[in-house]
Structures are given as C-alpha cells and as structure tokens.
N, C-alpha and C positions, 0 to 999 in steps of 0.2 A: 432339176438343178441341184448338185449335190453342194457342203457343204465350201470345197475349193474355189467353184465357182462364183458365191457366194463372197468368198473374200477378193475374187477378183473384179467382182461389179464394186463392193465398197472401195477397191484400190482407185477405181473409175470416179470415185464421188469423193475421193481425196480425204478417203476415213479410215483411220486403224484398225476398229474392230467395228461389228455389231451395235457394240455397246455404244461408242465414241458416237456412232450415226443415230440413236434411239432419241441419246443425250440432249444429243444438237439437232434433231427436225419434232423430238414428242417434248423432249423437258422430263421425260421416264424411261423405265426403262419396263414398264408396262401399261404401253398402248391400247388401247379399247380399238374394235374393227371400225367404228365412227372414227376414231380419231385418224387411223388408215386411210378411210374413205376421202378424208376433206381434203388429205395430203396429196393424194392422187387426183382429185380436180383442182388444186393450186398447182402442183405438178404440170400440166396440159399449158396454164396459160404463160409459166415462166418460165421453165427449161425446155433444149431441144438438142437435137444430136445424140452422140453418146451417152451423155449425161442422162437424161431425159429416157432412154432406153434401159441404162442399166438400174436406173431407181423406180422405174416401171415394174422391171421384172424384183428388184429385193420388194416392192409391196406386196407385190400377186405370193410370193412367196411367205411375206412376214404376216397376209392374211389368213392364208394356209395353215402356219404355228399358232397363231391365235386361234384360232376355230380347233383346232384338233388338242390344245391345251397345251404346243410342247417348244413355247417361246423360251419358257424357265428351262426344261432341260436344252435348248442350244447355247443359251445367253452361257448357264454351266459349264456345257462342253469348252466354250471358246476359253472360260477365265482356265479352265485345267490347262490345256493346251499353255496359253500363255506363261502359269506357271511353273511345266518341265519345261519351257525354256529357258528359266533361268535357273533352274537345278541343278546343272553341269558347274554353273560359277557357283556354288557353296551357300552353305547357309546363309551369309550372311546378305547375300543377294537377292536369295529368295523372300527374306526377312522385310531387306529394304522397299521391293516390290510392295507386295501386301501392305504395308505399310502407309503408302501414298493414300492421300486424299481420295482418290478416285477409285483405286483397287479397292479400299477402305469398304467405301460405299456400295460398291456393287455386293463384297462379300457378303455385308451385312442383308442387301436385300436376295441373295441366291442363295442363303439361307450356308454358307459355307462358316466354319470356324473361324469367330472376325479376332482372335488373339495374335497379333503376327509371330512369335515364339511357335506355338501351337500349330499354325499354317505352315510355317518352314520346314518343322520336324514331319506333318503327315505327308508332303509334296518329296523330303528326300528320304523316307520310306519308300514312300510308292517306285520312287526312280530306280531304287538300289533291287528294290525286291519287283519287278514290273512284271505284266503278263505272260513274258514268255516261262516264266519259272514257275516251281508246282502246279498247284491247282490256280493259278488266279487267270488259266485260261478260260474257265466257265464264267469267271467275272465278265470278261470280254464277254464270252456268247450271250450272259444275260443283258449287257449294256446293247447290242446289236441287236437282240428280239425288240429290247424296249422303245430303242428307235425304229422300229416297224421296217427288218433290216432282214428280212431268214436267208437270205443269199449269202451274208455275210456270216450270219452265225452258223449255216452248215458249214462255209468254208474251211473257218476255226475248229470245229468237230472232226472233220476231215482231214482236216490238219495233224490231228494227233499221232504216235504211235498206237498210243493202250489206251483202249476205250473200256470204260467201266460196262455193264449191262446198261447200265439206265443214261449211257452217254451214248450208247446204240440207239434203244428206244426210239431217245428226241434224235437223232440222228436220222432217222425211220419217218419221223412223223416230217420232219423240215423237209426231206426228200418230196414225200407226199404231196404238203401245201405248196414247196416251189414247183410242182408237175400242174396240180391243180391250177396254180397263177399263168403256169404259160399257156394252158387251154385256154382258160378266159381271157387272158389276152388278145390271142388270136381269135377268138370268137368276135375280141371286140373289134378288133382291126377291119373283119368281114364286114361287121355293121355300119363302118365310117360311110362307105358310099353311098347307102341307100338311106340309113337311119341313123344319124350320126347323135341324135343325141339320146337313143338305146345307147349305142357304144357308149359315150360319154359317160351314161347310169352306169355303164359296167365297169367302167374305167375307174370312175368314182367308189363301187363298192369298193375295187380291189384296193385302192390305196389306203383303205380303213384300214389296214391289216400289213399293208407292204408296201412303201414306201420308193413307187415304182418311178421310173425319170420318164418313161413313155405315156404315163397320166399327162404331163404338162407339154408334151409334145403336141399329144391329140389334142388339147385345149385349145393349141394355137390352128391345125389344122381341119376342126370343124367349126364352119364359122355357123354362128347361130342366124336361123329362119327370121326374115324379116318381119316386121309388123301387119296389120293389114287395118282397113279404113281410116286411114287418116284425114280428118276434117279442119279447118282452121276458118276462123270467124272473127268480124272486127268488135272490140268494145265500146258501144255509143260511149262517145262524150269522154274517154278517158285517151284513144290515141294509141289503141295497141292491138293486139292480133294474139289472140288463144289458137292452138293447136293441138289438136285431142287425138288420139290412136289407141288403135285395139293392140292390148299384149301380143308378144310374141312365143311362139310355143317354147322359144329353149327356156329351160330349167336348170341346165348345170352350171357352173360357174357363176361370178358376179356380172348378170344382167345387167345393163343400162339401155340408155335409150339418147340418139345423136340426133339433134334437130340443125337440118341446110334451111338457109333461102334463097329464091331464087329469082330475080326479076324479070318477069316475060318467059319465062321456062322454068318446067321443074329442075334443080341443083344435084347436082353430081356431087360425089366424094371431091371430085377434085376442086371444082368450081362452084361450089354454094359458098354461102356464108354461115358459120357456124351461128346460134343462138344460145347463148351460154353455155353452161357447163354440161356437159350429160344427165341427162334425167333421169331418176330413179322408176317416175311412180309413170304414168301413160298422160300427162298433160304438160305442155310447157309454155308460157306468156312470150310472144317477143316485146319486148318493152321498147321498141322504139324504131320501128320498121317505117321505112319513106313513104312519104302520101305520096297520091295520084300518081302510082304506077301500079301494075298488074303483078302481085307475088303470087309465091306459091314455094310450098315447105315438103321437104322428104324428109324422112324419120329412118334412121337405120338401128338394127340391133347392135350391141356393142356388148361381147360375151371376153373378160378377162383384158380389155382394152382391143378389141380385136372387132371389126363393124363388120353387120351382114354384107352378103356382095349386092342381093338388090335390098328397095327403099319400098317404104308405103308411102305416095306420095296425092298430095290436094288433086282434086279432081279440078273443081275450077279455082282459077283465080281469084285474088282476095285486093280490092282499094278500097285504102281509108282516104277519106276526104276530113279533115279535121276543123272543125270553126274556130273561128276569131278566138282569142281569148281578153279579157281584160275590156269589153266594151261600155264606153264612159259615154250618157248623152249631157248634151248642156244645152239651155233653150235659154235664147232672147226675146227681143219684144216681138219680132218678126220671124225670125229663122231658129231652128234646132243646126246644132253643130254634135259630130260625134266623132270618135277615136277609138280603136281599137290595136291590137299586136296581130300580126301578117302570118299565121305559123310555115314552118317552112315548107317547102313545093308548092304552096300555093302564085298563082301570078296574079291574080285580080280581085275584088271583091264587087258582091251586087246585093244594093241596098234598093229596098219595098217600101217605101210607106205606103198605110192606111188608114183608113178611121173610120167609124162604126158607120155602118153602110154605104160607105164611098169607095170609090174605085181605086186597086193598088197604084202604083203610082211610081215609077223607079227612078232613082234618085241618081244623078252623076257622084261617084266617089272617085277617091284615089286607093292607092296601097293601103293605105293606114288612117284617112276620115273623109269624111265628108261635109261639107256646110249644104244648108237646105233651106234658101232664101222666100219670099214672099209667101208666107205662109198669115193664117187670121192670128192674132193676137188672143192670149188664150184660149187655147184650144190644146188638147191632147193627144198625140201621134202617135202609131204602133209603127216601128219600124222591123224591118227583116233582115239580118245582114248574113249573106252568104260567103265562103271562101267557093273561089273558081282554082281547077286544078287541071291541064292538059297533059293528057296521056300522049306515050311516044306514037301512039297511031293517029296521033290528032283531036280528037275526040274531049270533048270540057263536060267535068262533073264539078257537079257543087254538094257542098258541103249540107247538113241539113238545117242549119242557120241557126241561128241566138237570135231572139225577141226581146227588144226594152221597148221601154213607154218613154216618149219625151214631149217637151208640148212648150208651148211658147209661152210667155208671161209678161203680165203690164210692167212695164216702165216707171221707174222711180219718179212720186210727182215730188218737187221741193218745198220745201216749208214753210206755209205762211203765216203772217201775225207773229213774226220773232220778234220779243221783246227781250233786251238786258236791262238791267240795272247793279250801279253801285258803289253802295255805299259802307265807306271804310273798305275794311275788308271784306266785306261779304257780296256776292255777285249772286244774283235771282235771274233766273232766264227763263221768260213760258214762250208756248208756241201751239198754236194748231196742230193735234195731229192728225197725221196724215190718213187716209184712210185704209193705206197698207205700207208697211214697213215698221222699222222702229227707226229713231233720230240720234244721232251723235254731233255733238257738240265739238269742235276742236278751238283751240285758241291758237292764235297767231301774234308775231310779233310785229310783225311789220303788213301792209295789206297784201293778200296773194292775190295771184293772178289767177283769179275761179270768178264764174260771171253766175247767176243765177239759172239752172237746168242744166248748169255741165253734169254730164255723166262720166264716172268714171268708174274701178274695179273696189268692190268693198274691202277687199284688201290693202288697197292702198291708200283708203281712209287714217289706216292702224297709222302711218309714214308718215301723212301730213299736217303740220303744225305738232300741239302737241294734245293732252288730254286735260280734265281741269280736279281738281282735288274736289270731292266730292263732299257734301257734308249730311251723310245719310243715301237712303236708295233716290234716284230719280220717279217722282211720278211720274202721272198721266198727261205730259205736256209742260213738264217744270221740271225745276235743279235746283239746285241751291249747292253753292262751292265757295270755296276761298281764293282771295287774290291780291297778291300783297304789292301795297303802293310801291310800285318802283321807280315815278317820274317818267313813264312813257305812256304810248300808246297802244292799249292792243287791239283785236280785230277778232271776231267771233263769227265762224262759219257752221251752218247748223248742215247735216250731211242726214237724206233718207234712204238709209240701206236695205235693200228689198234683193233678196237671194242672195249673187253674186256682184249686183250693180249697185252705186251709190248717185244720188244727185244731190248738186251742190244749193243750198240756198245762197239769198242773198250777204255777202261779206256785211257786220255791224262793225261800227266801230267803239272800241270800249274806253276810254279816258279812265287810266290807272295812275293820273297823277299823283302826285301827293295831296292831301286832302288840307285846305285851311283850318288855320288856329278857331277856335269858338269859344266865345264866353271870354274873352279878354278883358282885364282891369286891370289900372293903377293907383296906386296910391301911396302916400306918406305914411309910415307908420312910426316915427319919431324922428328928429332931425335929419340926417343928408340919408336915410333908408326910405327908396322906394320897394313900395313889393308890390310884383306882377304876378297875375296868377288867372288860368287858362284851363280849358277844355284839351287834355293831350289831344293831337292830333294823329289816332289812328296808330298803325304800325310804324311811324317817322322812324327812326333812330336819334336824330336831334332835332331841336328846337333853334332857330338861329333868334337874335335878342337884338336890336338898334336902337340907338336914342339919336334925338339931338334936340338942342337947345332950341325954343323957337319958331322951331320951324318938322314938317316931317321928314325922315328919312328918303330918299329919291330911292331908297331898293337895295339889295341885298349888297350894291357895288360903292353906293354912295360914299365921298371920300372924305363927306365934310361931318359922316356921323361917326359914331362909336357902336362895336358892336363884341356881343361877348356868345356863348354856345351854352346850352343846357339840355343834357341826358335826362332819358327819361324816369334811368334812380334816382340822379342828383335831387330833378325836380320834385319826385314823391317823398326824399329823405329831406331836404333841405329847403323847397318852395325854391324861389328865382328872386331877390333880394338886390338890389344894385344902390350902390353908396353915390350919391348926384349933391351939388350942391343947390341951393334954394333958385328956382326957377320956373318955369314951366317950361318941361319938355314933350316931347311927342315920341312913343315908342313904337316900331314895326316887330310885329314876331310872325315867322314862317318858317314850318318845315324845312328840312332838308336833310338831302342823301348824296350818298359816292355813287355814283353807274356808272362802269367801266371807267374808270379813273376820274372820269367828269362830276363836276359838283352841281346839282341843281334841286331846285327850290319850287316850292308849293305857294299857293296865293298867297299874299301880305296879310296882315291885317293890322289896322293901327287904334291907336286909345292914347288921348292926351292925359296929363297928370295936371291935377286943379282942383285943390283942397281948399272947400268954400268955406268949409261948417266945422269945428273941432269939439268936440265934445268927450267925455268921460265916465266910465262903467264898472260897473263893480258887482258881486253878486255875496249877498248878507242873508244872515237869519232875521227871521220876520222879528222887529224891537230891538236888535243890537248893531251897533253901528262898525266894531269888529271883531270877527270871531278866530282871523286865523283858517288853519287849513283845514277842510269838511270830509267827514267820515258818513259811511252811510249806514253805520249805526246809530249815528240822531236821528229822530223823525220829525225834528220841524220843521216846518215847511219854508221855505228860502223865499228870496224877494231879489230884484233883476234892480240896480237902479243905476239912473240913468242923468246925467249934470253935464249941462252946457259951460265950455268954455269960452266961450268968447260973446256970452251977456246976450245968444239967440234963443229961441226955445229949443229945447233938446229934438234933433229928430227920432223919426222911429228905427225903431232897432228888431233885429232877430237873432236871438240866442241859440248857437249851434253846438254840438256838442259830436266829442270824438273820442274813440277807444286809443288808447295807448298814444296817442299824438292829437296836435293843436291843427283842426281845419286850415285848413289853404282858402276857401271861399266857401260858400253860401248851401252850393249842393256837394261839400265834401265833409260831410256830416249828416247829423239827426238835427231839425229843428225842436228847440226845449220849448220856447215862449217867443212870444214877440208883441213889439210895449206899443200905444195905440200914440198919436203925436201930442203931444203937448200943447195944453190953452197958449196964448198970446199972453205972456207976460212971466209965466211958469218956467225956471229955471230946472226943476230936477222931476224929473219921473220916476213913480215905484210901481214894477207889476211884480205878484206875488206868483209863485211856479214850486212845485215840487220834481224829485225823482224817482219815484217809487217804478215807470218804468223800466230803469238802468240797473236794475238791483245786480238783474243774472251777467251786466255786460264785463268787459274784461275789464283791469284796471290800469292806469288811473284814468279814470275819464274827465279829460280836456274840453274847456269851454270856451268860446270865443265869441264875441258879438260884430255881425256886418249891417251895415245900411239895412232896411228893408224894403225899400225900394228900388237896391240893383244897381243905385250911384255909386258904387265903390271909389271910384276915383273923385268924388266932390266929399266926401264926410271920409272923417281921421278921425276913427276910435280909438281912443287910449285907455288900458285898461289902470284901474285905481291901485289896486293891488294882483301881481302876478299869481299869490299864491292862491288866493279865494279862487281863483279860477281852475283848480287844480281838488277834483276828487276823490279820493280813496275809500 
C-alpha cells in the first residue's frame, strides 16, 4: 500500500492527514506497537464496514513504520508535501500555515525549523529551485534509496541525459539489486503453494531493503497453519472454562490466536461465538460460558487479521455445573431452614442431610430453600445442597454441592422471680437468670398485649416499648436505671433473647406516680407567719400548698380551702411561709405535674398548726449575757440558753446549724447541741457547746434551734437576738 492509498483509507476515516488521525486515536504522534496493538482489538469490537477495513489496513501499515523506524520520515514526508502546497500563494501563506497551533507542533517534534519566517523562506527556495533543475536530482535519488525505493531511484538515474561515471556505477549496481529482487520474488511466489511461510521469510527479507507492495499482498494470501491440541477444562468453584493450545508454526507477521464456542458442536468461523479479544500468548479463560450444556471451543490462527481456514478444536465436550451460591442455614427449636441464590441453567436443587453415623436423608426443597421440620431439639445437621442441571438430550447433572452445618436449638425459657422496685427516681430490677440467653428489659407505657412464653424475633425486641437509662453496666440478674415520676403508670417486660428468638416474661406493673410529701410541719414563727417545711418530693416540678380554717382541705379541688404553688428554687431559696391570721388551721401539700396538658397530683399529706408551748433562745458566751455578733477568732466556748414564755418549763431543744443560709428544719443542717428538759418549776436552761468543728466551713454560719422531739408544729421558738445567731 503505497503512500496515495494511504491518504485514501484516511479520507475513509474522515481524517486530513496522518497526523490529524495519530492526534485523535494515540493522543501522539509517536505511538509504541503496544499502543497499536490495543487499538486494533478495540477496533474488532466498535467499528465494522468500510471504516473498520480501512483502519485495519493503516494499523498493519503504521506497525510496519514503527518496527522498521520510518513513522518520522513519513509523518516528514506528508508535512513537506503540505507545505509546497501552499507555496504557489506566496510567502505570506506559507508563513501563516507554519504558524498554526498544530503545524506549530508537529514542526517542533519532526524536528523541522519551528521559526515560521525561516520555514517560508526554505519551502519557497525549494519550490523555485526544485528537483528538476541542476543537481538536486540525486537529492531525489537519495530520498527514494532511503525510503527503501531502487525502482524509483534507478528511474530518476535513467532519467537523465548526462550521467556522471559514478551516476553510472550506482546505476549498474540498482540494475543489479532490482534483477536480484525479481529472482526472489519469483522464487517466493513458487514457495506460496507448498511452503507459504518459506515464501513469507523471503518476502520478509526482501522488503528489509525494498519496499515492495507484493510483500503485503502475500500476507493477505498465505493464510497462517492452524494450531494443533487444543484442550479446555472447567475451574472448580469459580464458573469458567480455560482453553489451552499448541502454537502455530506461522512466524511471519503479527500472530494471534481466535477462540469460537460452540454448543453441542465444535463452532465454525461463521457460527461460533467469539471469546474475547484475540489472544496473543496459547491460553484463553471464557469467563462466563452457560452451565449444563455440552461446549466445545476451536482456536484459529489469525496472521495480520487474516484467520487460519482450519481450527484446532476440543476433542470432547466440556459442562460446568455451578453450585448454589450465598447458602444461609437458620435453625429453630425443631427445624433448620436454609436459602440459597439459583445460578443460572440450573432447574432444581437436591438437599442431603446427615449426621454422624446416620443415614443421608433428602430433604424436599424448592428453587431457592428449604424448611426441614421435626427434627431433635439440639442436635447438629450436615447438610448437602446440590444445583441439578438438564442437558438438551435429557440427561440431569448435579453440581458437586456446598456443605454447611446447621442444628436446631432450645427455645427461649422466660424469666422468673422478676422483681421491680421504686423509689423516687431510682428503679432496681433483679431476676433469675436464665440458664441460656441474656435478658432485656423494656418499659411500656401502657400494658402490652405479651402473655408470659410468647415467642417472638430478637429483632423486634430492639421496636417494642422502649429501653431504660441505665445507671452503670447491668449485672448478673440486676439493673439499676432512672425514671422520672410522671403521674402514670408503667409496665415492665423482661425479654430472654437466645440467637435469633426472644421470649416474653411476665408484664409488671410499675407505679411512676408522684411520690408523697415526707416530713411535713407547721408552725407559727411570730404573728400571722406560719412556716411549713417538708422533705422535697423526688423529681415533682411543684409543690401544691392548701389551708383552711378548721377543718382539712377535701383535696387538691376543694372550693372552700385556699391554695398557693411552691417551686423547687423558691422553696430552697425562700422556705414556704404563708401570712394566716390567728387560728388553727389544717394544711395539705402534694406534688404536682402537667402531662400532656392534664394536671395531676401525687398523695396528700396533711399537718395541723397548734402552738402549745412558746418559749425563747439565744446563744451567748459562757459569763456574759450580750456579746453581739461572734467571730471565730475567740475561743471561748458559747453557752445555748434557753427561757420559757409562757411561765411552762423550757422544752428540749436542738441547735442546728447551716453554711451560708438559716436551716428550714431539723435534717437541713449539722446538729451543734441539744439541751436535756428542764426540772419542774425551772424557767430557763443553759447548755454550754463549742465550734471548733466549723472552723474549715464556709461563711457565715447560721444557727437555728427546733423542738427536739419532732413536734414542730406544737413549740414556737423565738429567737432572743437575730444577730447572736449569725457567725463569722
């Protein structure tokens, strides 16, 4: 294929030059024979027709320049050419050409003058002064040796009038070697029938040297020797078919090798199916050939894209029978269940159980599982599971099967001796454990519909009720969580999850009311002030407060009492304080909360107000009867005393003491002293006390005295002086 035709395959592929085709399929404009190669098997599986033909033959050709080193002198040849085309329109055209981006580029790598001034002046020399004139015909004859051309360049020699001696000579010698080329030519031509790839060797030397167009003819008309022992075999367990063959004796041109298949018969050129791409080396994998039918693969030589006429073909047939994939067992308390994926052509499957010296055992399955019912209760299965595959002659092969283990397993027992408890906040749960599984606790709001031994899936444990805030890790049979009074009810289900299965214990029910007021008292602490003061109850949010005159309150609605609210800051910053005039009333305090817009309330509890005893306290240095406000840089030691008002003996008393605030009651404090009761007819008590343990406490520390025997609401302590009671 000389260089004309050449431009007329690129005209076929809708390319301008050489160049413009290199650009646009390499990304270069020098290609490595690998990058050749890969082009011509992407080639096979996208184009077809014309196209497809004429970019087959510029490969076989642009492989040919690569291997012989003379891709740079044609890529040359073309750019010259291009530019005495535009030579005829003048400098300034020739100029512009060269100039572009792309002629730019190519210059610079065809190693030409990349200056376009420079390039325009050597292109319209050339034109003005061309081969035909003086000497610059031996130019030509050397450019026509180099291209491996002596037909050409004796023509030009022959051509002349006056031949120098030494344009004789080579005129002599190119006679010679074109005599020599047609002998062996014909020589080789003789060899094509018998020995076609001797001829091919001979064909091949000659075009080392002469650049002959009947080299690439005989390429296409000696088609290369087929392969011979071709074997193909399937790969356990991966689902493919290797095919392996003996080289073929051709040698000359680029060898390949074409793999058919065929089902039920060995495959022809015309009707196999290919196997990827052509093979280089003598092995090729089909990666994805049909189960349970009978193939069989021909191998042909493939010399310059051109395939042997016969094949080395399998001697027998090759089925794969492929197993299951993806086999899952799941065992119950009685039956193993399993699943598996179907691979394609297969129609059935056949499942074996056994067990260590018993008898196999074939299990009914479907396409894709099986259930395998009355079975002993832990116990250990080996199951077998075959793919079945029916060949067009009828005939059932099986697969050579997947082996799991599956085995049945005891039954979730339920929980016994479930205990709750709780108080305040805090919830204690113990339980029997079980002798296999572990336990989940869930809490409910309302009771669920679970009876004691339902069974259901551990998963849907996770879904039902909710889980409980934890306070630390659970032991061996216990918990310990939080749970905050909200005025309802809840419901506590202990769940024993064993594998996949859960059984339900018996529903508790949990009483998350509000928890009652404790330690309640009133009292008068100077005219119309009574102060109440309580044990907070728990996480409440408020406290609700009721008096009335008389008589007690009927409950959180009663219309005929008086009722006020107290927070849980108010009460630690302020106590609970309520302005009454002189009477005996009766007060209710109980919890209460919002839930869901609804108000409701925790048990009552009531404390009458009845101030029997009033007496009066004061705390002094021991000898002095006022000192003012006490520092705890004196060290003498203090004295508690203690003066009945109202002409009874003093009762007993307990001196409480507090950091930075005045006690609310009895246990909201440090007890300092407390005074023993008074003879029959003794108006005033002294007990003596120091503070040497308060030294390190913060300041001021506040002192208060209560009843000491818990009557809060019958004795009215009034203190003597506010400030004695006040130390720094």
């Amino acid at each position: 294929m000389g260089f004309g035709e050449v431009r007329a395959e690129l005209g076929l592929l809708d390319q301008q030059s050489l160049r413009s085709y290199l650009h646009d399929r390499f990304a270069t404009l020098a290609p490595d024979v690998g990058m050749v190669e890969d082009r011509r098997k992407v080639l096979r599986a996208t184009a077809s027709g014309d196209a497809l033909t004429a970019e087959q033959k510029l490969l076989e050709r642009l492989r040919k320049w690569l291997r012989s080193g003379q891709l740079v002198e044609v890529l040359s040849g073309e750019l010259r050419v291009e530019l005495a085309r535009a030579a005829p329109l003048g400098y300034g055209a020739v100029r512009a050409y060269g100039a572009s981006e792309s002629v730019t580029k190519a210059l610079a790598e065809l190693r030409f003058p990349s200056n376009a001034d420079d390039l325009a002046y050597a292109v319209l020399v050339a034109s003005r002064f061309g081969v035909g004139a003086g000497p610059s015909w031996r130019t030509a004859v050397e450019q026509a040796l180099a291209a491996r051309n002596p037909r050409a360049a004796l023509a030009l020699i022959e051509a002349q009038p006056q031949l120098q001696p030494a344009d004789e000579q080579q005129r002599d010698r190119l006679r010679t070697q074109i005599k020599d080329i047609d002998t062996r030519l014909a020589r080789a031509r003789s060899l094509e029938a018998h020995d076609p790839e001797a001829a091919l060797s001979e064909y091949q030397q000659i075009a080392s040297y002469s650049d002959e167009q009947e080299f690439e003819e005989a390429l296409q008309r000696c088609r290369p020797a087929a392969p011979s022992g071709a074997r193909a075999a399937s790969v356990a367990g991966l689902g493919r078919i290797v095919v392996v063959w003996s080289p073929s004796e051709a040698r000359v041109g680029d060898i390949t090798y074409r793999v058919l298949r065929g089902i039920g018969e060995a495959p022809s050129l015309a009707a196999g199916i290919p196997i990827g791409a052509d093979a280089a080396d003598n092995e090729l994998a089909d990666p994805d050939p049909p189960a349970g039918v009978p193939l069989f693969y021909s191998v042909f030589t493939v010399r310059n894209g051109r395939p042997s006429d016969a094949a080395a073909t399998t001697a027998t047939a090759v089925v794969i029978t492929p197993d299951v994939t993806d086999l899952v067992l799941r065992g119950g308390e009685k039956a193993v269940e399993g699943t598996w994926r179907l691979p394609a052509g297969a129609v059935s499957v056949r499942v074996v159980r056994s067990t260590d010296g018993g008898r196999p055992v074939q299990v009914a399955s479907g396409p894709t599982g099986f259930r395998d019912d009355g079975l002993e209760p832990e116990v250990t299965y080996l199951y077998r599971v075959q793919a079945e595959y029916r060949t067009p002659a009828g005939t059932t092969l099986l697969s050579d099967g997947v082996e799991a283990a599956g085995g049945t397993r005891a039954r979730p027992r339920p929980v016994r001796d479930f205990v709750a408890g709780l108080e305040g906040s805090q919830l204690t749960v113990t339980w029997l454990p079980p002798a296999r599984g572990s336990v989940e606790v869930r809490l409910f709001d309302h009771r669920p519909e679970l009876r004691e031994g339902d069974i259901l899936s551990a998963v849907s444990v996770q879904s039902t009720g909710s889980g409980l805030t934890l306070e630390g890790p659970p032991g061996d049979g216990e918990l310990r969580a939080s749970l905050r009074s909200d005025g309802r009810q809840h419901w506590l289900v202990p769940f024993t999850v064993l594998d996949d299965l859960a059984a339900a214990g018996a529903p508790q029910r949990l009483d998350a009311r509000l928890p009652p007021v404790r330690g309640l008292a009133a009292k008068r602490i100077g005219g119309d002030v009574v102060r109440l003061t309580w044990h907070w109850p728990g996480q409440a949010p408020e406290v609700l407060v009721g008096w009335k005159l008389g008589g007690a309150p009927g409950g959180p609605h009663d219309d005929a009492a008086t009722f006020r609210r107290f927070t849980k800051s108010s009460y630690s910053q302020d106590g609970a304080d309520v302005s009454l005039p002189f009477g005996e009333h009766t007060f209710l305090v109980c919890a209460t909360a919002y839930l869901g817009g609804r108000q409701v309330y925790g048990p009552p509890t009531v404390v009458r107000e009845g101030v029997r005893q009033r007496a009066r306290y004061d705390v002094r240095r021991v000898g002095a009867r006022f000192v003012g406000r006490w520092f705890f840089g004196r060290r003498r030691p203090l004295c508690l005393v203690v003066e009945s008002l109202d002409g009874t003996a003093p009762p007993a008393v307990q001196l409480v003491g507090r950091a930075t605030r005045a006690p609310l009651d009895p246990a909201d404090g440090e007890r300092i002293v407390t005074t023993q009761p008074a003879e029959e007819g003794d108006s005033l008590v002294t007990t003596e006390f120091d503070l040497a343990r308060f030294r390190g406490a913060r300041r001021p520390l506040i002192l208060r005295a209560f009843p000491a025997d818990g009557s809060l609401g019958s004795v009215e302590l009034v203190p003597a002086n506010p400030l004695n009671l006040e130390i720094r």
